[in-house]
N, C-alpha and C positions, 0 to 999 in steps of 0.2 A: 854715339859716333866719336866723343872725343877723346874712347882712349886708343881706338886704331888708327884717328885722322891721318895721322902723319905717315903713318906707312902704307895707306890704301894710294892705291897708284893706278889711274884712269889710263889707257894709251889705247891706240890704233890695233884689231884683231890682227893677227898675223892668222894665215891658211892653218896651218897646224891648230889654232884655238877654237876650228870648228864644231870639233867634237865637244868639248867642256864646253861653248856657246850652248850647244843644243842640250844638254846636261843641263844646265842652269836656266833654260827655257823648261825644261820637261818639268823641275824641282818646283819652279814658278806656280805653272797653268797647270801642274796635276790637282791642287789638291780643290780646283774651282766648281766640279762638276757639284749638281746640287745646288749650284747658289744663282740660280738663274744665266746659266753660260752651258748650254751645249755641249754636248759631245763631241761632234763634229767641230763646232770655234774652238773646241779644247786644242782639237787635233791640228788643225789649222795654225793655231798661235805658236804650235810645238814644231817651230822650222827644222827641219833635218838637217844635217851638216852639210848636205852636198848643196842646199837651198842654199846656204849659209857661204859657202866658199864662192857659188854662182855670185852671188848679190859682193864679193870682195873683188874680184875676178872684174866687173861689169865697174866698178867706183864705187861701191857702195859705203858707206863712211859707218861698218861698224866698230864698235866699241869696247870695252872689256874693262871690269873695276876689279882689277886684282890685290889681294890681300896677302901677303907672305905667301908670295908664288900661287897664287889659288884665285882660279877663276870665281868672282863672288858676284856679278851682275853684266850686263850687257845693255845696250840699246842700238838700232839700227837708224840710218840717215841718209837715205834715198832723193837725191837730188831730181826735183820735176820740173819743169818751167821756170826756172828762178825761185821755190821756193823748195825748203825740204820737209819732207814726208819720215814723218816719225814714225818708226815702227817696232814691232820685237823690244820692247822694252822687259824687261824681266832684273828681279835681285834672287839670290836664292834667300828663301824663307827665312834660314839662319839668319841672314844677315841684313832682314827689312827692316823699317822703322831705323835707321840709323843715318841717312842722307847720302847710301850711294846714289839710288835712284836719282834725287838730286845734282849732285855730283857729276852723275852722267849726260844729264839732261842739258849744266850748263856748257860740260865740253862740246857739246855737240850743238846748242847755242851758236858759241864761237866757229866752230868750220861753218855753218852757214851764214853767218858774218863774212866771216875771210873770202868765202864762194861767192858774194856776192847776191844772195836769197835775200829778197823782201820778205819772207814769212817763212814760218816751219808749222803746221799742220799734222794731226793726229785724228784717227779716228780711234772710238774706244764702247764697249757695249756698257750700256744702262745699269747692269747689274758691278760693276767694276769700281766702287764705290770709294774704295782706297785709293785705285789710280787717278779717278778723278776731283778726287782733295788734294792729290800730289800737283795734278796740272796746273788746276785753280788756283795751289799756294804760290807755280812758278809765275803765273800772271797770264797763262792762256785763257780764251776768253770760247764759250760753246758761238758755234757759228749756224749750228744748226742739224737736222737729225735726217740720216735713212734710214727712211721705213722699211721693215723687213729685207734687211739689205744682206746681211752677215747666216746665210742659212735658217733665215725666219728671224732673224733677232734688226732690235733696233739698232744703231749705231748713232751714236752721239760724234760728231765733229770739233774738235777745240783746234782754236791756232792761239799762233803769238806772232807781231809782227818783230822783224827782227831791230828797227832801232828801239823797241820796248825791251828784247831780249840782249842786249846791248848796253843797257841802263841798269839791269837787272846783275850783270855781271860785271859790270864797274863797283856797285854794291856792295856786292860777295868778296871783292879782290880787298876794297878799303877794311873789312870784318876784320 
């Protein structure tokens, strides 16, 4: 990560970036079939652009980690009852293992700070092994699991309350 830190630039999707959203969803969740994830979850995770513009359109707090003008990660932040619902998280492959994902996760941390969210909340399947070392490292904690909930698959729950995500990026800013 630290020889593009400085020029990777997190900011608010604009409508026009639905298409690269769903592009860098698609690069994400192709290459997962086989590793215990569905056909059908594949398909599902792979929001289409019009899903994408409906969810900016309604408030939806998506995201975008651009890297010299190039869309290179996303996450979605769906405001429910005071807390936000994390979703559509995706980096392109290129560009994993290097802390957009991270990145992403704190800015979006923060809006639900600012919104007033007591917690941000994820669901994620059992076979997703990477993103749930990614949650765990941010300090989301498993809250609990649906059974056969995701087109037969099980779904794992993790939250984070937000003054824990709050402390977390007080953290990150002193680095």
């Amino acid at each position: 990560m630290k020889y593009f830190e400085r020029e990777l630039l997190i900011r608010k999707a604009k409508l026009h970036d639905a298409d690269k959203v769903h592009e860098v969803l698609r690069q994400a969740f192709n290459g997962l079939e086989g590793r215990g994830y569905s056909i059908q979850a594949i398909e599902t995770a792979i929001v289409d652009s019009n899903e994408i513009r409906r969810r900016m359109r309604l408030g939806g707090h998506v995201l975008v980690a651009e890297l010299c003008n190039e869309i290179i990660g996303t996450v979605t932040g769906l405001e429910e009852h005071k807390s936000m619902h994390v979703c559509s998280l995706a980096v392109d492959p290129k560009y994993q293992n290097y802390g957009v994902a991270h990145k992403l996760m704190n800015c979006l941390e923060r809006i639900a700070h600012d919104k007033g969210c007591y917690k941000l909340f994820l669901c994620t399947a059992w076979a997703m092994k990477e993103a749930i070392r990614l949650y765990e490292s941010l300090g989301y904690v498993k809250e609990g699991c649906l059974h056969k909930h995701f087109y037969g698959e099980d779904f794992m729950i993790f939250s984070k309350s937000i003054k824990e995500a709050v402390m977390d990026n007080m953290q990150e800013v002193r680095k």
